[in-house]
VEXDO-677206 format. One line per 8 residues: their letters; for each residue x, y, z of C-alpha. Coordinates in steps of 0.2 Angstrom, whole numbers. Last residue first. Layout:
# VEXDO-677206
A) X:Y:Z; ...
This chain:
# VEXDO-677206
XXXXXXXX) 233:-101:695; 230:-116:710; 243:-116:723; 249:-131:726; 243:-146:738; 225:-145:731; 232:-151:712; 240:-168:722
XXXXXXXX) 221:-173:730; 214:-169:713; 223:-179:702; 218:-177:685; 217:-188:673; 226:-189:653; 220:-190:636; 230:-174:627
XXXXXXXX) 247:-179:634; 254:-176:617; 261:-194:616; 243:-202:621; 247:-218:631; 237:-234:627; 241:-248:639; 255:-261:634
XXXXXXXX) 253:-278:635; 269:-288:643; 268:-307:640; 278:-321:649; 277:-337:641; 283:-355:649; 280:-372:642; 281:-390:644
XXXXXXXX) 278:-404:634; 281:-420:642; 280:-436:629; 278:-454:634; 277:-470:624; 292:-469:616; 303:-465:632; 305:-449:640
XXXXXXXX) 303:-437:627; 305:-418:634; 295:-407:624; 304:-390:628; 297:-372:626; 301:-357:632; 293:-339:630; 293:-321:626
XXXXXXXX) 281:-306:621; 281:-288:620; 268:-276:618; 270:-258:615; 256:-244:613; 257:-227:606; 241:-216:603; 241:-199:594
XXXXXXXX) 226:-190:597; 221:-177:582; 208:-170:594; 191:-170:587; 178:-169:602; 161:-173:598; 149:-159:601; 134:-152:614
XXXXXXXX) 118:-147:609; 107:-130:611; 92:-128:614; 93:-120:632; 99:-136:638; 95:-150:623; 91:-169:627; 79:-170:612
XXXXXXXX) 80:-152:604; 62:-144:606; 70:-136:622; 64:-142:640; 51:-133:652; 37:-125:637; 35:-110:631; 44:-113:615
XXXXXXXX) 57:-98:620; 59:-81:614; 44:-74:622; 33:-89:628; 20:-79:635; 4:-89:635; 13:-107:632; 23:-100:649
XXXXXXXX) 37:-89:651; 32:-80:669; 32:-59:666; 47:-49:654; 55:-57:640; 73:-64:640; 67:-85:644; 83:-96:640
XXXXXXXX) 79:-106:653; 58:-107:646; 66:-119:633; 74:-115:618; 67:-116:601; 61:-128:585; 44:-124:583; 42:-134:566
XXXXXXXX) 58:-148:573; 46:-152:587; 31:-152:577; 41:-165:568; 42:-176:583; 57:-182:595; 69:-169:589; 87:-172:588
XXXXXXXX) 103:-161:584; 118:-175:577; 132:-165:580; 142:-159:564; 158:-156:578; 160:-177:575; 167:-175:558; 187:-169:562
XXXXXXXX) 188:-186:569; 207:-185:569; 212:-204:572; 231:-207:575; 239:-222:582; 256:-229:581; 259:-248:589; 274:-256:590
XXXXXXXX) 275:-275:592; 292:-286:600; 294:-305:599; 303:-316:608; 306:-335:607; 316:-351:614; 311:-369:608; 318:-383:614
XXXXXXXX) 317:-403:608; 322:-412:621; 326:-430:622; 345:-428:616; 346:-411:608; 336:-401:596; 337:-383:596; 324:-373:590
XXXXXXXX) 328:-353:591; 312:-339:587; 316:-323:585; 303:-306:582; 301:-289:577; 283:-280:573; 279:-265:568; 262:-258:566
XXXXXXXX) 256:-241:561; 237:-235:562; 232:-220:551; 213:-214:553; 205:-201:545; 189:-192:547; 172:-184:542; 162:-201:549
XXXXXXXX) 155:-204:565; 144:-187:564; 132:-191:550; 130:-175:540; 114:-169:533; 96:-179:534; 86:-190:545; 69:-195:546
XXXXXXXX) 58:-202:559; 43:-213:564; 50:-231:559; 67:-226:563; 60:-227:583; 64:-247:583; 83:-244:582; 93:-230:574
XXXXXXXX) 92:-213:570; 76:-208:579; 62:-199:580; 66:-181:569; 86:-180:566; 97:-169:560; 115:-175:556; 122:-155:556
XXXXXXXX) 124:-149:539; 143:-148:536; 149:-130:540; 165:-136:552; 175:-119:553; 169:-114:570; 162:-128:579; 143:-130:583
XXXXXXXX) 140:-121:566; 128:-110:569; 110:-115:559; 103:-100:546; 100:-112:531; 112:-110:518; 123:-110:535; 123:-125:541
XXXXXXXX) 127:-132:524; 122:-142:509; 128:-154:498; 132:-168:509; 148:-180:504; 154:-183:523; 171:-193:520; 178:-207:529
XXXXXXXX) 199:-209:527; 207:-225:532; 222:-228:534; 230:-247:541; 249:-251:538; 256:-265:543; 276:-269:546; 286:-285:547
XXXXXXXX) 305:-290:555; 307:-310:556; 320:-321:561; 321:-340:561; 333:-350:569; 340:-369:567; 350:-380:578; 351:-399:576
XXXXXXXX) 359:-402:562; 367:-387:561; 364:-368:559; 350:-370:547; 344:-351:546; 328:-344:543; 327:-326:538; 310:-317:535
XXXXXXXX) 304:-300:529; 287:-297:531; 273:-285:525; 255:-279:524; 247:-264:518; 228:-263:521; 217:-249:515; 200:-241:521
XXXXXXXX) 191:-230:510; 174:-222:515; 163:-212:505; 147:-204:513; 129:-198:506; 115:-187:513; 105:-184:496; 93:-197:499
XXXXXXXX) 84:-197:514; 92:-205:530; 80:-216:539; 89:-231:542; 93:-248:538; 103:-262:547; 116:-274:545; 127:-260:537
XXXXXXXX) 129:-250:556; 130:-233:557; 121:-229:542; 125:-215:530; 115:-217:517; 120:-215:498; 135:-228:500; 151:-224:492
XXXXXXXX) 164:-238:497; 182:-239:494; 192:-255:499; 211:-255:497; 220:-272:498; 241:-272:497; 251:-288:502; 269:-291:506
XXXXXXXX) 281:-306:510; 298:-308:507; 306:-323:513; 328:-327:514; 332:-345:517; 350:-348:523; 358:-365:527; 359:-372:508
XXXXXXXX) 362:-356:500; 354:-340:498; 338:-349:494; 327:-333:489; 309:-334:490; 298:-321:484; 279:-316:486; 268:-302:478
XXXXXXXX) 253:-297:485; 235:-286:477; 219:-285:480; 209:-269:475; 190:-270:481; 177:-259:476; 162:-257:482; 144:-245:477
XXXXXXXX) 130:-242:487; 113:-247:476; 99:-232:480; 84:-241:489; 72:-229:495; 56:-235:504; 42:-221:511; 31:-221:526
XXXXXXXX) 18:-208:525; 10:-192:535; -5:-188:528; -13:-187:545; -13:-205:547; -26:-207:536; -34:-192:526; -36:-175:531
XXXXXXXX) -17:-171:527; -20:-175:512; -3:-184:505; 12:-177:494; 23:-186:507; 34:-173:507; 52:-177:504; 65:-167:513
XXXXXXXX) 82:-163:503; 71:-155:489; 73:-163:471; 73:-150:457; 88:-160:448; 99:-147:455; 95:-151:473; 84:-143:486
XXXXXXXX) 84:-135:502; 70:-128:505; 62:-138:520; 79:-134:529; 74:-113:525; 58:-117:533; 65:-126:547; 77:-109:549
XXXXXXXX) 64:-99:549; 55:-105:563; 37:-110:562; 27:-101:575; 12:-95:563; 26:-84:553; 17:-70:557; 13:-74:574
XXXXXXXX) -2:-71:583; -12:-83:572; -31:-87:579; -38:-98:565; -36:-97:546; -18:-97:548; -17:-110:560; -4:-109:574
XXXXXXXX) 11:-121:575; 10:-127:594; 19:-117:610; 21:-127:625; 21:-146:628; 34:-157:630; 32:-168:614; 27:-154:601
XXXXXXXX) 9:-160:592; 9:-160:575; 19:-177:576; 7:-185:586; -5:-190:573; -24:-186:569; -22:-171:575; -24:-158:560
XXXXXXXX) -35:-148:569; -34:-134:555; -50:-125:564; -42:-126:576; -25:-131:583; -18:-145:579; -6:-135:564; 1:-148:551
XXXXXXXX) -5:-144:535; -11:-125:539; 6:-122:546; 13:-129:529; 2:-120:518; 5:-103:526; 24:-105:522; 22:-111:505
XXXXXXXX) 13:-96:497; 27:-84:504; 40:-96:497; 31:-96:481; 30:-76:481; 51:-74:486; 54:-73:505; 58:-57:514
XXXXXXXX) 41:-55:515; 38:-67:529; 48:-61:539; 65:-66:548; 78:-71:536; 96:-78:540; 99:-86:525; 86:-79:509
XXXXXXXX) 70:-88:509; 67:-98:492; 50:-105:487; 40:-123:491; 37:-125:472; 26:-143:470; 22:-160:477; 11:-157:494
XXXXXXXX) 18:-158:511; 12:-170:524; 28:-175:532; 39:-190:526; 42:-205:536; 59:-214:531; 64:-229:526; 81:-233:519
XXXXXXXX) 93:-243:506; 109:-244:500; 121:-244:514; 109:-252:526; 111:-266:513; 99:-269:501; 102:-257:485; 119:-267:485
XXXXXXXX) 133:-263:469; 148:-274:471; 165:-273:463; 180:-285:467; 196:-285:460; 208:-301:465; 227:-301:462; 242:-313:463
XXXXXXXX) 260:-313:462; 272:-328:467; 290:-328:464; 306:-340:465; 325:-339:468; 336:-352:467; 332:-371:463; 327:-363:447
XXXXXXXX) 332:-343:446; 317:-334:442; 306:-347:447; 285:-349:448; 271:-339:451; 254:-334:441; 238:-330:452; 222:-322:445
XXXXXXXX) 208:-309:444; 190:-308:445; 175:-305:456; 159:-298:451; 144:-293:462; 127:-287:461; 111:-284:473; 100:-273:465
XXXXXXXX) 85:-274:473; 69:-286:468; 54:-277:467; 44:-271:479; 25:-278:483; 25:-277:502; 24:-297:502; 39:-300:488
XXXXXXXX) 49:-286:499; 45:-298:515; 48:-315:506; 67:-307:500; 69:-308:480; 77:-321:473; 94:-318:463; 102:-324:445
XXXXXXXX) 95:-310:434; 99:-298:447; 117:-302:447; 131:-312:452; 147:-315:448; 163:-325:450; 179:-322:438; 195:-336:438
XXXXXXXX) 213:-336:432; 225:-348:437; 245:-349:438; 258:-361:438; 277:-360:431; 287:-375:437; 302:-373:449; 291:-367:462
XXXXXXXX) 284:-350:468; 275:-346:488; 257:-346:492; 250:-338:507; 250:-349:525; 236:-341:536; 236:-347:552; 221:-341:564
XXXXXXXX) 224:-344:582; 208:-345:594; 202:-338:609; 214:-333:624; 222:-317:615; 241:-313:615; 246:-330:617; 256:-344:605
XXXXXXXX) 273:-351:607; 268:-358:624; 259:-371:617; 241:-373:611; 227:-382:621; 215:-374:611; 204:-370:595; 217:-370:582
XXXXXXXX) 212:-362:566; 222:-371:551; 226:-362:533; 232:-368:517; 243:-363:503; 233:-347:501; 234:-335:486; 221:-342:475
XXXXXXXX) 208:-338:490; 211:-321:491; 221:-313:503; 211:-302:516; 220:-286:521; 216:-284:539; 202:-275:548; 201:-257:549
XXXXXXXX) 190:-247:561; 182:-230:560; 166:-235:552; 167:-254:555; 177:-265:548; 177:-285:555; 194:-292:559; 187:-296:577
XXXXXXXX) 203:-292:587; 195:-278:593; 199:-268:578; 214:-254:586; 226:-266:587; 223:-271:568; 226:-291:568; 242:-297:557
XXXXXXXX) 252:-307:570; 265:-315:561; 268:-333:552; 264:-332:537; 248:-321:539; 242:-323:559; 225:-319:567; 224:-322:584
XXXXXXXX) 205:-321:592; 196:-312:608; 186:-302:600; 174:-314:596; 172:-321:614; 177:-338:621; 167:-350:627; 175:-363:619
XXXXXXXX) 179:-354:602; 171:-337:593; 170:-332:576; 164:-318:569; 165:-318:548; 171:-308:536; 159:-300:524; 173:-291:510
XXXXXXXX) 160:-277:507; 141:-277:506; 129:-288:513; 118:-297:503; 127:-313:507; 122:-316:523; 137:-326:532; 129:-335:546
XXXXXXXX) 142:-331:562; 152:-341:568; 153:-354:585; 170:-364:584; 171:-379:595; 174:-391:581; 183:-383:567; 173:-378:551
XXXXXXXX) 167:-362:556; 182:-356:551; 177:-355:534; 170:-339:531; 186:-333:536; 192:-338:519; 186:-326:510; 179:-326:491
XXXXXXXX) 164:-315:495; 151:-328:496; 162:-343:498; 158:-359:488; 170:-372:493; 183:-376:478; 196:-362:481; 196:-364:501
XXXXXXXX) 197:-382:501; 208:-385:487; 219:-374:498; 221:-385:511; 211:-379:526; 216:-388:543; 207:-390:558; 210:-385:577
XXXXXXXX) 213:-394:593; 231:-393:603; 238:-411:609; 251:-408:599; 265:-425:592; 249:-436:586; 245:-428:569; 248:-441:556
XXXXXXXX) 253:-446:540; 247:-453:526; 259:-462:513; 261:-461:492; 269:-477:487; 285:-484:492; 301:-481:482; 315:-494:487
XXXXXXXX) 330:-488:480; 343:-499:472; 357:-508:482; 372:-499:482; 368:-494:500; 369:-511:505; 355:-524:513; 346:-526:530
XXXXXXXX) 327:-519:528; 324:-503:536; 307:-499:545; 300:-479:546; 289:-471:555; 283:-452:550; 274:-441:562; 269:-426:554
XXXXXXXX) 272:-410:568; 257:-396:564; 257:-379:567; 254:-378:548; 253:-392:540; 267:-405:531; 263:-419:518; 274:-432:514
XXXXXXXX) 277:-437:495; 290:-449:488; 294:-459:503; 312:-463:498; 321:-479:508; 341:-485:506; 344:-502:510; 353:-505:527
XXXXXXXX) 372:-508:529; 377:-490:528; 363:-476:532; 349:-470:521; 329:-463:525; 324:-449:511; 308:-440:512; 301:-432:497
XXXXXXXX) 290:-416:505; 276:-407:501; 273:-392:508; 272:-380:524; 289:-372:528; 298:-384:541; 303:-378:555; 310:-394:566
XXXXXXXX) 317:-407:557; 317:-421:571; 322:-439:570; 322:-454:586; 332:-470:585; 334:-467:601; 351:-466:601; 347:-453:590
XXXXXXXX) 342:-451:570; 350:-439:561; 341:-424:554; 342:-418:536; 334:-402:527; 334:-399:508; 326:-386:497; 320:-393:479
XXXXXXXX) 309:-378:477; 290:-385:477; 294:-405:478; 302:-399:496; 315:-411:502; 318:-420:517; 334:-430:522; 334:-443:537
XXXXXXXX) 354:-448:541; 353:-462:551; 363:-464:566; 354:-473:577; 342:-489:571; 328:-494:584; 324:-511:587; 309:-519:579
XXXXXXXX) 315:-534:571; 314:-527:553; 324:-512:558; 319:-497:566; 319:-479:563; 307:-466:575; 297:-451:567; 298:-433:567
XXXXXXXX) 292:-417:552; 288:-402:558; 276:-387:553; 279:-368:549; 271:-351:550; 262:-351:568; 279:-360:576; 282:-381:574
XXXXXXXX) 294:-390:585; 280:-399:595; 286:-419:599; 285:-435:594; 280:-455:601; 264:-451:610; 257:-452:624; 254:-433:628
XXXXXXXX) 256:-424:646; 253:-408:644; 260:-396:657; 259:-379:654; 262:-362:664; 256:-346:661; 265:-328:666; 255:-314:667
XXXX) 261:-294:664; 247:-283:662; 248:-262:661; 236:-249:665
């Protein structure tokens, strides 16, 4: 599917300037007069960075009218001279991102040769756009206390923008979701010096998930300043209807700065959470330590100039979903529950310990009498059928209809003499047939590595020459293997996952004064985004008897008794493999792009494209774990096929249950015939191209009245899979042919 759309504005804005900025620069324009009021053409306006010394001049118009358009962020000293006036220096100007300063200016009659009239320090002000956002210098975002040190956590700063509460015992970098005038949270721009930096495949959000990247997240000593526009932006901007986040990075100057900084937090520090403080538990581990530092300044004065900065980060959470869990544990006492070899079948085949623990179990969960363990539903199947039998009661089964391969599940156990399922070490007379809910908090473990290096070389006064790139790699080892952080679930310990998502980020930018009036800037960048999810489970399908649902894949399958997720956690537990992760991911960006501005007369024009790549390729080589689920433990105790898998002879029933559990469906939730289907794990590889254009011209009619119109075409790309592997079928054609 593809989309082409064109838009259309028409802002009609009373004010005396105009938009000549892009998503990495700002503007500087203003009007001349002399002491009477009447306009002055013909002087030369000259700005110059206090950063790196660079210079940019305009002339006034008929008009008495200025524009430097593209201006890179900064300070500025602004110099207003032509003959038969007295020269004027502002000594300091400020210019935003996105923004156009308007800067007015009155000559007094006099001689050039006259000395220089320094006026203080001035304000300027943002009347040339009528688009809405709010700008972030950076002694906002290095003096505001942010949680994890990132700057998204600010963007709820602007008016019209609705963000998420930033909990800080989360783990990981803990951007924020943002949403603007009705707008959804996927629906934002996110741009590092000028280029689009969101991750195709992220859904715009910036948020990781399990098989999603974000963006690498510059720290907030790296950043100049940043502005999120909430609307009514120009043509030069699209790709997503919701907001546009600037992110202007740091560049060198021609005097050596730099800063060093470390944040922590530990348990000596925090407060407990009210309900852990009501249930009695003590405080989890919840620390974190950030430290680095930033150091730039010129190799070449005037010339060429550096910045460099890096931020490590290491938290340990025993809150997060990560880090903690609740599971239900059966009523099985503390102690040796044996060894059965794989693939047994009788009891003897078991050493004398495993023999002793069999019986123990049926008699500890069996409903039937005189066990009668039914004071809770999970000794009773959920669709009927067969029940574990009670081996001082009427046992027609050896192994009292416990299957072998639960056993062997129940004996898996680690070096430490831990067994993979807990017991509850409980009577299973006493409440709530000694079934028991039990808290594990096991800190996860993150690291952050944060690194960029900037340079700027001033070829010579009309060419400027950017380098830009930004490395961030994020492992994670968390104990459980939750699908979502923000909540806990029921994975015992001994089921862990690692995950390590990196960023690579970079841009190469030329901007080039051509004249006066005309100046272009061009950029090529590239982002690279793998990440690589790892099932760490110690056991396998086949320690305990269960076929692999793919060949070759002998994780332990992500078995599951109630629920995973959800409101059912509360009766469950779950152990082996969690099948979103075992995979990699790789996602290629490349991105190519012009922009022209050209100042003539009243207009001020503004011609752009901009071209984007996209390589894709997941390999989920986890999913084949499967996630088998029972809805009670007796479910998982019996643990067969339903009556359509019937081989024996007569009607399958509870009575004659053969091979089967004698009931209609297997004790797998969902299962045909007990069996489970599988994930697919197809190394797809996804290609996607977007490209992008638009004209902009703010036509200035008079002083008082500003037209700013705009025109942008988009094309977005559908996803296409290069080895034809996600495709359809047409049926209507395939019936027109002979079919092999």
């Amino acid at each position: 599917m593809l989309r082409n759309f064109w838009w259309v504005a028409l802002l009609i804005t009373f004010v005396p300037s105009l938009m000549a900025q892009t998503s990495g620069t700002g503007a500087l324009t203003g009007t001349v007069t002399d002491s009477s009021g009447a306009v002055v053409p013909g002087v030369m306006v000259t700005a110059i960075s206090l950063d790196t010394g660079q210079s940019r001049s305009a002339a006034t118009g008929e008009d008495g009218s200025y524009k430097l358009n593209l201006l890179p962020p900064g300070n500025y000293r602004v110099r207003f001279e032509i003959v038969g006036f007295k020269a004027v220096e502002v000594p300091s100007v400020k210019v935003n991102v996105t923004e156009t300063a308007v800067l007015d200016r009155a000559l007094e009659v006099g001689t050039q040769a006259e000395a220089v009239r320094v006026e203080a320090e001035v304000e300027t002000i943002q009347t040339a756009s009528s688009a809405l956002g709010t700008v972030a210098t950076a002694a906002t975002v290095t003096e505001l206390p942010l949680s994890t040190r990132n700057y998204t956590n600010l963007l709820a700063m602007s008016s019209g923008a609705n963000a998420s509460v930033q909990d800080a015992s989360l783990i990981g970098k803990g951007t924020t979701l943002i949403a603007v005038n009705g707008a959804g949270n996927g629906q934002n721009t996110f741009l590092q010096d000028g280029v689009v930096i969101n991750n195709w495949f992220s859904f715009n959000t910036g948020v990781e998930g399990v098989s999603v990247g974000g963006f690498a997240i510059p720290n907030p000593d790296a950043i100049s300043e940043f502005k999120i526009q909430t609307s009514s932006y120009d043509a030069g901007y699209g790709r997503n209807p919701g907001a546009n986040v600037n992110v202007i990075t740091r560049s060198g100057t021609n005097s050596f700065h730099g800063s060093a900084f470390e944040f922590f937090r530990n348990r000596a520090l925090n407060a407990n959470t009210w309900f852990r403080n009501y249930q009695g538990l003590p405080k989890p581990l919840l620390n974190s330590n950030q430290y680095g530092g930033a150091f730039g300044g010129p190799i070449k004065k005037d010339k060429l100039f550096f910045f460099v900065s890096y931020q490590e980060t290491g938290q340990k959470n025993g809150l997060t979903g990560y880090g903690a869990a609740s599971a239900t544990a059966p009523p099985i006492a503390t102690g040796n529950r044996g060894k059965c070899p794989a693939g047994w079948k009788t009891l003897s085949e078991c050493d004398s310990a495993g023999q002793a623990f069999v019986p123990a179990l049926a008699a500890a969960v069996s409903p039937q009498a005189p066990c009668n363990r039914t004071g809770n539903l999970n000794n009773t199947t959920s669709n009927g059928g067969i029940q574990v039998q009670c081996p001082s009661g009427t046992a027609t089964d050896p192994l009292f209809n416990l299957n072998p391969v639960a056993i062997s599940l129940l004996q898996l156990q680690f070096p430490d003499g831990r067994y993979l399922v807990p017991g509850s070490g409980v009577d299973p007379s006493g409440p709530n047939g000694g079934y028991a809910l039990q808290n594990y908090s096991i800190p996860a473990i993150f690291k952050d590595h944060n690194g960029m290096g900037n340079f700027d070389y001033l070829i010579n006064s009309k060419h400027t020459l950017a380098a830009r790139y930004q490395y961030e790699r994020d492992p994670l080892y968390a104990p459980f293997p939750v699908q979502n952080a923000l909540q806990q679930g029921n994975f015992v310990p001994g089921n862990p996952i690692r995950t390590i998502k990196s960023n690579h980020s970079s841009l190469l930018r030329l901007t080039s004064i051509l004249s006066t009036n005309f100046v272009n800037e061009v950029h090529v960048a590239y982002q690279r985004y793998p990440i690589k999810n790892d099932i760490l489970t110690s056991f396998t399908n086949s320690q305990v008897g269960i076929t692999d649902l793919r060949a070759g894949i002998d994780f332990l399958s992500g078995i599951t008794i109630g629920s995973s997720s959800g409101a059912g956690i509360s009766g469950g537990m779950s152990m082996g493999g969690q099948y979103q992760y075992g995979g990699t991911v790789i996602t290629h960006q490349y991105q190519l792009g012009d922009q022209v501005s050209w100042t003539h007369g009243k207009h001020t024009v503004r011609v752009g494209f901009e071209a984007v790549r996209v390589l894709d390729t997941p390999n989920n080589y986890g999913s084949p774990v499967g996630n088998p689920t029972f809805s009670r433990w007796a479910d998982l105790f019996i643990g067969r096929a339903g009556c359509s898998a019937f081989t024996g002879t007569g009607t399958c029933s509870a009575t004659n249950p053969g091979n089967t559990n004698g009931a209609a469906g297997s004790s797998i939730t969902g299962g045909v015939g007990g069996t489970i289907t599988t994930g697919t794990s197809i190394p797809y590889g996804w290609r996607i191209t977007d490209l992008d254009g638009f004209v902009q011209d703010d036509f200035k009619l008079n002083s008082r009245l500003t037209l700013n119109l705009g025109l942008r075409w988009e094309y977005d790309g559908w996803a296409t899979e290069k080895n034809g592997y996600f495709s359809n079928i047409w049926s209507s054609l395939i019936n027109t042919v002979p079919n092999p």
